[in-house]
N, C-alpha and C positions, 0 to 999 in steps of 0.2 A: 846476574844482578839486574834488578828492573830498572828499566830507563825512569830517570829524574822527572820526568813530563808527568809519565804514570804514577811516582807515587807523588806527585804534587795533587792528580786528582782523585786520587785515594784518599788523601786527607780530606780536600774538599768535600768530596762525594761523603765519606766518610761523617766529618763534622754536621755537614746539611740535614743526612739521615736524621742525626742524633737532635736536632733541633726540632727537626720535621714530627717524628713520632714520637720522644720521648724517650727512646733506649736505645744502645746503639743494634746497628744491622749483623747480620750473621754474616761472615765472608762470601758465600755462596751469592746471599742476598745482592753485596757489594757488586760482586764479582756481573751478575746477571743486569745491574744499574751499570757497568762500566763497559760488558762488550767481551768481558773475559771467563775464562774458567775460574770454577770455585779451588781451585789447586791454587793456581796462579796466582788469584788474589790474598789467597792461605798465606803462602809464602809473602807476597810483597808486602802485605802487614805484619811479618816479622821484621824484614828490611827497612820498611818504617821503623817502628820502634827502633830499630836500632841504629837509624840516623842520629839519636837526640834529641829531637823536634821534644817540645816539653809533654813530658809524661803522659804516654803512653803503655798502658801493660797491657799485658796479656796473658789471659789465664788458660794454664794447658799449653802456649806455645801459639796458639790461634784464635782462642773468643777474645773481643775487646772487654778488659774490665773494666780499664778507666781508657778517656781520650780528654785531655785536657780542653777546657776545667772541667770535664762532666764526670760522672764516677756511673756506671752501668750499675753496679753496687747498691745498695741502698745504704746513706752514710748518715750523719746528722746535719747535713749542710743540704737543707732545701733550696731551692731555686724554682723562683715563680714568676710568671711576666703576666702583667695584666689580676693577678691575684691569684693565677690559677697554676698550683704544683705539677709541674711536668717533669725535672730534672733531679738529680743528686749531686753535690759538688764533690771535688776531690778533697 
């Protein structure tokens, strides 16, 4: 089980991406931002999600679909800051 410190900045690092670029990151990506193997991070965002922490899926076991409120997806719930479309809501 990965230590609680690590998947707090999993989320962190995780949520930042998805604000930063617009989609979320690939776990490898995560993984290479936090210092870890892309395995390692593979797994610890499965043990994220399945903390509870608010909706989080995963599609296949490992790509982020949604990370709460964003949906990786394209859904019908835009989200725009400044007027400009970066995001899809859940």
């Amino acid at each position: 089980m990965a230590d609680p410190q690590f998947l707090a900045s999993l989320y962190h690092t995780t949520l930042s991406a998805i604000v930063r670029d617009g989609r979320a990151p690939h776990y490898a990506q995560l993984g290479n931002e936090l210092g870890v193997s892309p395995e390692e991070t593979r797994r610890a965002l499965g043990e994220l999600a399945a903390t509870g922490v608010p909706a989080i899926w995963l599609h296949e076991g490992d790509l982020i679909a949604s990370f709460a409120p964003f949906s990786n997806i394209p859904t019908h719930i835009d989200v725009s800051v400044d007027g400009a479309k970066r995001w899809y809501g859940q």
